[in-house]
KENUKE-73897 format. One record per residue (C-alpha): residue in three letters; z, x, y. Coordinates in steps of 0.2 Angstrom, whole numbers, padded with zeros to 4 digits, always signed. Layout:
ALAZXY;...
REM end
This chain:
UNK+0409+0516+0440;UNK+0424+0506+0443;UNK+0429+0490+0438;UNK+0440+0477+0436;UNK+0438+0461+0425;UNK+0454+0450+0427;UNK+0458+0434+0414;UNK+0471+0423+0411;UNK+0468+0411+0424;UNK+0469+0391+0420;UNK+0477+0373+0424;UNK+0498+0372+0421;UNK+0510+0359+0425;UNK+0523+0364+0435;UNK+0537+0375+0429;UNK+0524+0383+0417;UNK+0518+0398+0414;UNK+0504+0411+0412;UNK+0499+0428+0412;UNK+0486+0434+0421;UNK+0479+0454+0414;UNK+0465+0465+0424;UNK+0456+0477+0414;UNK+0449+0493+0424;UNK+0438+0504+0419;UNK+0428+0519+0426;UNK+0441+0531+0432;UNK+0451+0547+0426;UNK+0465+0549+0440;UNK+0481+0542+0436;UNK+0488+0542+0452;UNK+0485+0526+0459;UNK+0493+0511+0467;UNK+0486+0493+0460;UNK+0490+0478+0466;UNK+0489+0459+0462;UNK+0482+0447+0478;UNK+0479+0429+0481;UNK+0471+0418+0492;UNK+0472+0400+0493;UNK+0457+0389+0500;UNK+0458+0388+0519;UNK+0471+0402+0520;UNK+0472+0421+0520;UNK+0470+0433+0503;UNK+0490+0439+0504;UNK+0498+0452+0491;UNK+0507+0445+0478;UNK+0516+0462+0468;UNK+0508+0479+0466;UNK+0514+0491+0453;UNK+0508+0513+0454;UNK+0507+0525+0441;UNK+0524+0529+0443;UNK+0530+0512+0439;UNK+0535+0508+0455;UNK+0535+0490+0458;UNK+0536+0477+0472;UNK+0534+0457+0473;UNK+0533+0445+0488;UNK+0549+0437+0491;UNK+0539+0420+0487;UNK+0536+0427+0470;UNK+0552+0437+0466;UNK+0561+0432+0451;UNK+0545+0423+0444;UNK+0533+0433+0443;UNK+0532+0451+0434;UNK+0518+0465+0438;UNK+0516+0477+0423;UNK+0504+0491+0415;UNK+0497+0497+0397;UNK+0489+0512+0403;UNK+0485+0514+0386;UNK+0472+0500+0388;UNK+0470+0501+0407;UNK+0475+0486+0408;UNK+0486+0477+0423;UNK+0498+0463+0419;UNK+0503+0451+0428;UNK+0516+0436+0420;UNK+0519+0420+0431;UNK+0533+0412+0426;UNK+0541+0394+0435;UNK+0525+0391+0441;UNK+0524+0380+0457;UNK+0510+0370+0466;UNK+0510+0383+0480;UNK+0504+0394+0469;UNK+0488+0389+0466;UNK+0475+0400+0471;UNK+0462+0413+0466;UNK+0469+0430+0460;UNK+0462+0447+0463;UNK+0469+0462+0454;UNK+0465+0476+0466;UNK+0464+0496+0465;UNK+0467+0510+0476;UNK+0464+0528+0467;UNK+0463+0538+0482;UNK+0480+0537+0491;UNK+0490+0540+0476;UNK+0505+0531+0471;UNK+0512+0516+0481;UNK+0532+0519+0480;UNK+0535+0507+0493;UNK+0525+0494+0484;UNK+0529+0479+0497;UNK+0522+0489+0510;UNK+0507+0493+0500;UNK+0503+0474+0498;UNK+0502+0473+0515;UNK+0487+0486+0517;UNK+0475+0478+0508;UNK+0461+0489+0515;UNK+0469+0503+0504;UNK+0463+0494+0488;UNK+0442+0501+0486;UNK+0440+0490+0472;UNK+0442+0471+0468;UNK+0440+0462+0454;UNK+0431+0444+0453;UNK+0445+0436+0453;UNK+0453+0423+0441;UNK+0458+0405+0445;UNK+0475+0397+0445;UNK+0478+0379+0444;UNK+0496+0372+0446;UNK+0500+0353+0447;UNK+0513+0343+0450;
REM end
C-alpha cells in the first residue's frame, strides 16, 4: 500500500524559511512523476513544483526562484525548501504521486493535471505572517 506522510509545516515570519519533506512508502517502480500542491482556504488546490525520477523539475512562476523541489531516493523521501516566504504562501501542502504514467519531463504541465497524481498525502500546514 502506498503512502505519503509529509512534515515540516509551521508558523514563519515573512522572508523566512522552511522545508517541507514527504516520505512514500509502498512502491517499487521508479518511474514516476511527484509533485508538491497547495491549497489556500476559499481557493483552488494549485501545483506548486513536481520533480520525476529522472530529475526533471518544474515550479510555478509564483514560486520560481524561491522555492526548490528535490528527492533522496535513498530514503523515499520528497523535498521541498521554501525560501523568502510570503503571506500568499500560506496554505496546506500536499505532496502528491503519480507511479503509473511514468516520468513528468515537462513538469509545469504535469502540475497542472492533478488527476494524474493517485496518491495524496495528508497534507502539512504553512503559516506565513507579515
Amino acid at each position: 500500500q502506498v503512502q505519503a506522510v509529509e512534515s515540516g509545516g509551521g508558523s514563519v515570519q515573512a522572508g523566512g524559511s522552511l522545508t517541507l519533506s514527504c516520505v512514500v512508502t509502498g512502491f517499487s517502480d521508479r518511474k514516476y512523476c511527484m509533485g508538491w500542491f497547495r491549497q489556500a482556504p476559499g481557493k483552488e488546490r494549485e501545483g506548486v513544483a513536481a520533480i520525476d525520477s529522472e530529475g526533471n523539475t518544474g515550479y510555478v512562476d509564483s514560486v520560481k526562484g524561491r522555492f526548490t523541489i528535490s528527492q533522496d531516493n535513498a530514503k523515499n523521501t520528497l523535498y521541498l525548501q521554501m525560501n523568502a516566504l510570503k503571506p500568499e504562501d500560506t496554505a496546506m501542502y500536499y505532496c502528491a504521486a503519480d507511479l503509473a504514467a511514468g516520468p513528468c519531463p515537462n513538469a509545469v504541465q504535469a502540475l497542472r493535471i492533478m488527476f494524474r497524481y493517485t496518491y495524496w498525502g495528508q497534507g502539512t500546514q504553512v503559516t506565513v505572517s507579515s
